[in-house]
C-alpha positions as YAML, in Angstrom:
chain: A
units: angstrom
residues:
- id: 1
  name: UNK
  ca: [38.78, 32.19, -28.64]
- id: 2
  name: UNK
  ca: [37.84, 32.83, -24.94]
- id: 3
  name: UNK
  ca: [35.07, 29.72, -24.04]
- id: 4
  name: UNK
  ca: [36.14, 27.80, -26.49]
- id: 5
  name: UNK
  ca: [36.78, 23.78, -25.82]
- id: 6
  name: UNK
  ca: [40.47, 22.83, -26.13]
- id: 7
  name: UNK
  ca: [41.50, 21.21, -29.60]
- id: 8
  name: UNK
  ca: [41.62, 17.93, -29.96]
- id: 9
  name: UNK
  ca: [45.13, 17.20, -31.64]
- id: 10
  name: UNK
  ca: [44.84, 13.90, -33.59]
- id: 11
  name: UNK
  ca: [47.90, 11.43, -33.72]
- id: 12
  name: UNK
  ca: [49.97, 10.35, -37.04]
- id: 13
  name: UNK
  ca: [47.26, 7.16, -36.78]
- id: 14
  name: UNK
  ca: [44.21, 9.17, -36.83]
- id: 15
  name: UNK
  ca: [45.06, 11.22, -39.38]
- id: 16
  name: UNK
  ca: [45.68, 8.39, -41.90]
- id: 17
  name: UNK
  ca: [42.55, 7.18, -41.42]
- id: 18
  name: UNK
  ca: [40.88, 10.39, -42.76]
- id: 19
  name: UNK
  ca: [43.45, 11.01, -45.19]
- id: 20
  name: UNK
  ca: [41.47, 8.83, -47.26]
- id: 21
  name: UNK
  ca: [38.15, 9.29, -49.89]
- id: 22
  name: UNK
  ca: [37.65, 12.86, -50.62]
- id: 23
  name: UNK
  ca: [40.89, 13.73, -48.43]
- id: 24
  name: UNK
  ca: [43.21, 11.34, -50.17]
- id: 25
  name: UNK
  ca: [45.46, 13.53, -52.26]
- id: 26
  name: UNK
  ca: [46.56, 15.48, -48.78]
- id: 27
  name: UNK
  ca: [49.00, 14.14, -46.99]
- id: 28
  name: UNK
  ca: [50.43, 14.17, -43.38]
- id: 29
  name: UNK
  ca: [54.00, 15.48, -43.27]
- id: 30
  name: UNK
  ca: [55.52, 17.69, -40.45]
- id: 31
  name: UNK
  ca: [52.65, 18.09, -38.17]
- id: 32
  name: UNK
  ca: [50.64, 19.20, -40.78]
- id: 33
  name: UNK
  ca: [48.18, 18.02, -43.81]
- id: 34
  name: UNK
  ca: [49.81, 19.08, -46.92]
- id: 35
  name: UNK
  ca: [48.61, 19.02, -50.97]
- id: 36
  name: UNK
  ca: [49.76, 20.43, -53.49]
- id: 37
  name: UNK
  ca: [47.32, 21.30, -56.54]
- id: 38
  name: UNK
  ca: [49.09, 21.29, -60.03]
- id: 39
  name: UNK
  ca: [47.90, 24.17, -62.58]
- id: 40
  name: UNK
  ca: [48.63, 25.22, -65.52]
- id: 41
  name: UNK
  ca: [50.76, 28.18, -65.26]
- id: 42
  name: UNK
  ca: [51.21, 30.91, -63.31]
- id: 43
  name: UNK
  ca: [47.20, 32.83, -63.85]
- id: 44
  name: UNK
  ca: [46.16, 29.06, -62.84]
- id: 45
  name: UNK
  ca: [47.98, 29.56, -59.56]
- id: 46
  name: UNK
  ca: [47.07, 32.91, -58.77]
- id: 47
  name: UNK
  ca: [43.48, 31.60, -59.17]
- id: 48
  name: UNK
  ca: [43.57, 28.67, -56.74]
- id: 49
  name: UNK
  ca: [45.98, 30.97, -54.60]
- id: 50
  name: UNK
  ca: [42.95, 33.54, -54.13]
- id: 51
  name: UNK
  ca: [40.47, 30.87, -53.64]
- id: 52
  name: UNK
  ca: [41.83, 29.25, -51.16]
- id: 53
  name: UNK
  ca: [42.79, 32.72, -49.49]
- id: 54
  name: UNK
  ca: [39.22, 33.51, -49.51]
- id: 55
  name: UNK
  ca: [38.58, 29.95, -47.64]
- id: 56
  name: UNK
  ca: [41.14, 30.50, -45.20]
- id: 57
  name: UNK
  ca: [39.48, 34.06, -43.98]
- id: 58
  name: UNK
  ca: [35.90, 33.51, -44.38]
- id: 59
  name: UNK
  ca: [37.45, 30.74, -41.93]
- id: 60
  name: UNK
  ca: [39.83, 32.15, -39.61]
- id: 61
  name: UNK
  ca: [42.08, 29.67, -40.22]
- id: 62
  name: UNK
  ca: [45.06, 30.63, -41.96]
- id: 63
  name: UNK
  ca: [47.16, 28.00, -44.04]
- id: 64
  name: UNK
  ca: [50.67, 28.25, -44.79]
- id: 65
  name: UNK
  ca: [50.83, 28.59, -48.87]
- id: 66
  name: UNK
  ca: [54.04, 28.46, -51.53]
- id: 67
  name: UNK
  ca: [53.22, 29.17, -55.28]
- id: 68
  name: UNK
  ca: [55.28, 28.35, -58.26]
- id: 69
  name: UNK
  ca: [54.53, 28.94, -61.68]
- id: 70
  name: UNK
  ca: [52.44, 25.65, -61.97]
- id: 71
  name: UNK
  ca: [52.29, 24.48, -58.76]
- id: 72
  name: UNK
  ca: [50.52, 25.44, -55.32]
- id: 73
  name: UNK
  ca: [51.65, 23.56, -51.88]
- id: 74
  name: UNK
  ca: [48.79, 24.08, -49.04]
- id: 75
  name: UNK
  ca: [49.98, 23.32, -45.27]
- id: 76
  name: UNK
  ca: [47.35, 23.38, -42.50]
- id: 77
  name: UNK
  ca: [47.83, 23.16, -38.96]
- id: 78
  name: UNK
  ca: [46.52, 24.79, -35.90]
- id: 79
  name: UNK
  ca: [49.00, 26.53, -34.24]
- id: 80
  name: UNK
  ca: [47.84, 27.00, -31.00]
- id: 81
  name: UNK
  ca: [46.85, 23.53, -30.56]
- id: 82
  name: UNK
  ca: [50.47, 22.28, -31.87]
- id: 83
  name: UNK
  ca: [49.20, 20.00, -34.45]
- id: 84
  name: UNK
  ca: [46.40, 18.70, -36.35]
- id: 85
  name: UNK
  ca: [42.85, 19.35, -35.49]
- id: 86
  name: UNK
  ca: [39.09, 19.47, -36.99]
- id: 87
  name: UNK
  ca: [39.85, 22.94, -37.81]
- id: 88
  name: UNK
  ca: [42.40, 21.54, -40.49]
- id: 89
  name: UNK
  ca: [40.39, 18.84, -41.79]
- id: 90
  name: UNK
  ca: [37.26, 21.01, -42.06]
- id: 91
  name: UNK
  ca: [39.70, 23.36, -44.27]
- id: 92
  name: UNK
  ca: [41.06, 21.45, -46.36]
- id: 93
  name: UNK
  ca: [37.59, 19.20, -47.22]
- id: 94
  name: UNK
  ca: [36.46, 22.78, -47.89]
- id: 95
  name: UNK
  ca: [39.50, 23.87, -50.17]
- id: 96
  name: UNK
  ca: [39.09, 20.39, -51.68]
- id: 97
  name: UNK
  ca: [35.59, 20.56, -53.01]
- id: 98
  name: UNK
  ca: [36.18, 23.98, -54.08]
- id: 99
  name: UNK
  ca: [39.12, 24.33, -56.19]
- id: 100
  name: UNK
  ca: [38.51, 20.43, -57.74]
- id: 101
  name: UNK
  ca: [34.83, 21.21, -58.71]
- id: 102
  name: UNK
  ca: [34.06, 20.98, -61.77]
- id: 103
  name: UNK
  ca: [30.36, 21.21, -63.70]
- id: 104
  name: UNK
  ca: [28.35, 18.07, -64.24]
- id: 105
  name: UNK
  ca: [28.43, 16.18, -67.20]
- id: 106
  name: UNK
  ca: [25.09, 17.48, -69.47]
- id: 107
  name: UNK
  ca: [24.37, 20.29, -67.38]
- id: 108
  name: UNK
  ca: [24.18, 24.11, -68.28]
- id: 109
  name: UNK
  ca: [26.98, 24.71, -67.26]
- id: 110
  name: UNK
  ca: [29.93, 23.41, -69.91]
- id: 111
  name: UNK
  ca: [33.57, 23.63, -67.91]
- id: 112
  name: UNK
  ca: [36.66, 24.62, -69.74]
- id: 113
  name: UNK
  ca: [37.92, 23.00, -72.78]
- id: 114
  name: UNK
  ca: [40.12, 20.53, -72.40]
- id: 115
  name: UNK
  ca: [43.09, 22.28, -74.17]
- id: 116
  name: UNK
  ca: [45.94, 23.11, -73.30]
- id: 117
  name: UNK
  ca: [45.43, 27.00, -73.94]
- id: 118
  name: UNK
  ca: [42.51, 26.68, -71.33]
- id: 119
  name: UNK
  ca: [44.10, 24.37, -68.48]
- id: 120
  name: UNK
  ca: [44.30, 26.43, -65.58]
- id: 121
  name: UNK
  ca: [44.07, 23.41, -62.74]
- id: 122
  name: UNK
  ca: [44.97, 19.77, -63.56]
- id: 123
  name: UNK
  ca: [42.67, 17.55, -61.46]
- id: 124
  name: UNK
  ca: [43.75, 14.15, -59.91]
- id: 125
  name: UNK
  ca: [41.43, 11.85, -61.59]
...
């Protein structure tokens, strides 16, 4: 982006300090924050797959992605800044919130059955 500030890269230190609360299932590995969401078979995938494509371009920040049948691996760095920057962090809060969401207990809205015929992400907690 012509005007833009220079990235701010952060160090191995820095990032394991915000790898930590909402952030804490990512991980730093390679130069880059990595998770890897579980589902529960390949439609799960292709659902988390799109959403976090549609993240990534409303964005312009594109992750590196590898889907399995019940598995999805998310790697973020910014390459022209060789490393880790806000741009990845903003991300992959973003991605976070998103594809863990789930509706509120005793609200309108009731959330998929917990069944394994209806398990199409299995969350952390």
């Amino acid at each position: 982006m012509s005007g833009a500030s220079p990235l701010h890269v952060y160090d191995a230190a820095a990032i394991a300090e915000r790898l930590t609360g909402p952030l804490r299932h990512w991980r730093h590995q390679d130069s880059r924050l990595v998770r890897i969401y579980r589902t529960g078979g390949w439609k799960g995938t292709l659902m988390v797959v799109n959403a976090v494509g549609h993240l990534a371009e409303a964005a312009w920040h594109h992750p590196e992605i590898r889907a399995t049948y019940s598995a999805l691996e998310v790697r973020l760095d910014t390459h022209e800044a060789g490393g880790v920057t806000d741009r990845d962090f903003e991300l992959a809060q973003r991605i976070e919130d998103f594809v863990c969401w789930r509706p509120a207990a005793g609200g309108a809205l009731e959330g998929t059955p917990n069944e394994a015929a209806h398990l199409y992400v299995r969350y952390d907690d």
